[in-house]
C-alpha positions in Angstrom: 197.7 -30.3 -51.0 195.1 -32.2 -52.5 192.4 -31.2 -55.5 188.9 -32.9 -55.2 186.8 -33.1 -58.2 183.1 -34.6 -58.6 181.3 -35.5 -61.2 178.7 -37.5 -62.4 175.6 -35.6 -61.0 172.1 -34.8 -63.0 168.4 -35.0 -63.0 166.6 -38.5 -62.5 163.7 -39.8 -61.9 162.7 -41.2 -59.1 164.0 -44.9 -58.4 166.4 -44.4 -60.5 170.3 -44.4 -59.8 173.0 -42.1 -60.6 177.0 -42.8 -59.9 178.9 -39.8 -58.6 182.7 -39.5 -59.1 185.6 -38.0 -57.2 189.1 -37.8 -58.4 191.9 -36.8 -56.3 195.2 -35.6 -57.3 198.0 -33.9 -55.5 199.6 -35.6 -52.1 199.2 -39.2 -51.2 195.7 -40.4 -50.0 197.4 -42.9 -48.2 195.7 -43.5 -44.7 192.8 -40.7 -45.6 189.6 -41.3 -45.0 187.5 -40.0 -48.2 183.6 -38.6 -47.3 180.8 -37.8 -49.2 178.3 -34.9 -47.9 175.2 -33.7 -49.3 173.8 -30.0 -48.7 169.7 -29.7 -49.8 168.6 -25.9 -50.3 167.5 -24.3 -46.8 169.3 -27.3 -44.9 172.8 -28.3 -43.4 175.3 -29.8 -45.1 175.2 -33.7 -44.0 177.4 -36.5 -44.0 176.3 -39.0 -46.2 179.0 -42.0 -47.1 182.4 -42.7 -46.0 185.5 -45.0 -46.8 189.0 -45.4 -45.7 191.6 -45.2 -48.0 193.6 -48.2 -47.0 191.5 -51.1 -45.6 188.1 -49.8 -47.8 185.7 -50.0 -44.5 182.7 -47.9 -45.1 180.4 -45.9 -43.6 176.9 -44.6 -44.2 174.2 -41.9 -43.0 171.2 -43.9 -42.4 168.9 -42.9 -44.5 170.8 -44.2 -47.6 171.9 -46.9 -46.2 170.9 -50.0 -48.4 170.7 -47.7 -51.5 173.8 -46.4 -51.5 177.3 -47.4 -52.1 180.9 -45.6 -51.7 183.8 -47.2 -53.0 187.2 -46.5 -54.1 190.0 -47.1 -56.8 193.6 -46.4 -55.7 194.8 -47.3 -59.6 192.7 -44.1 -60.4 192.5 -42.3 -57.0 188.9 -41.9 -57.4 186.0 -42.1 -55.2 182.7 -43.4 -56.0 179.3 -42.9 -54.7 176.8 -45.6 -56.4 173.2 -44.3 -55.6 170.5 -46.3 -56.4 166.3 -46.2 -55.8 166.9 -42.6 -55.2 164.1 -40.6 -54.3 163.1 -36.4 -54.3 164.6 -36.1 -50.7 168.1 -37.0 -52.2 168.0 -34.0 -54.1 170.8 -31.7 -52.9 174.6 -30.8 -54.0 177.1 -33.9 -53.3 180.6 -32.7 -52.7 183.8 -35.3 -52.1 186.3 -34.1 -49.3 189.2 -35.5 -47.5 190.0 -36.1 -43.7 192.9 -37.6 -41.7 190.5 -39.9 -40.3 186.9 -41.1 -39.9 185.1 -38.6 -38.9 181.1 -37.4 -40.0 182.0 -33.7 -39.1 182.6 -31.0 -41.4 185.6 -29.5 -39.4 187.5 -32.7 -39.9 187.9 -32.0 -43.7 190.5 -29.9 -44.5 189.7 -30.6 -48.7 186.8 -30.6 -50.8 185.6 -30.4 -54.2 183.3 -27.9 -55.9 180.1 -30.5 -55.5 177.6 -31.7 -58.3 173.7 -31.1 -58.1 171.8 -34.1 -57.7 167.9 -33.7 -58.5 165.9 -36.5 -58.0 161.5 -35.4 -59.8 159.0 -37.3 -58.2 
């Protein structure tokens, strides 16, 4: 069993940056692969960033690719999700989940936190 919990979302403006957080407790997170979705209203959730536990190799959707940023901290079992030059379109809730392996569909995750709302005003 694991627990996910974000936090860290809010209202910005755009361009600016927000850093989402996700702490994991419970079993080991040892060769997981942590991901970070988005869902905006009226749309799918998306895969947006993703990182594997042990080696740290990332992934990214494209569209936030060179703004974003997903990291992790095994000292703290967190996950982090540095989001910078954001812009309205980012606007949706982020949640953290957990998967076995790398994987940018849902069905792969078997844990995931509650999500935290993400507005981005023009």
């Amino acid at each position: 069993q694991v627990q996910v919990v974000e936090s860290g979302g809010g209202l910005v403006q755009a361009g600016g940056s927000l850093r989402l957080s996700c702490a994991a407790s419970g079993r080991t997170l040892s060769s997981s692969f942590m991901g970070w979705f988005r869902q905006a209203p009226g749309k799918e959730r998306e895969f947006v960033a993703g990182i594997h536990w042990n080696n740290a190799t990332t992934y990214y959707e494209d569209s936030v690719k060179g703004r974003f940023t997903i990291s992790r901290d095994k000292a703290k079992n967190r996950v982090y999700l540095q989001m910078n030059s954001l812009k309205p379109e980012d606007t949706a809730v982020y949640s953290c989940a957990r998967s076995s392996r790398y994987s940018r569909q849902i069905y792969e995750y078997d844990y995931w936190g509650q999500g935290t709302q993400v507005t981005v005003s023009s």
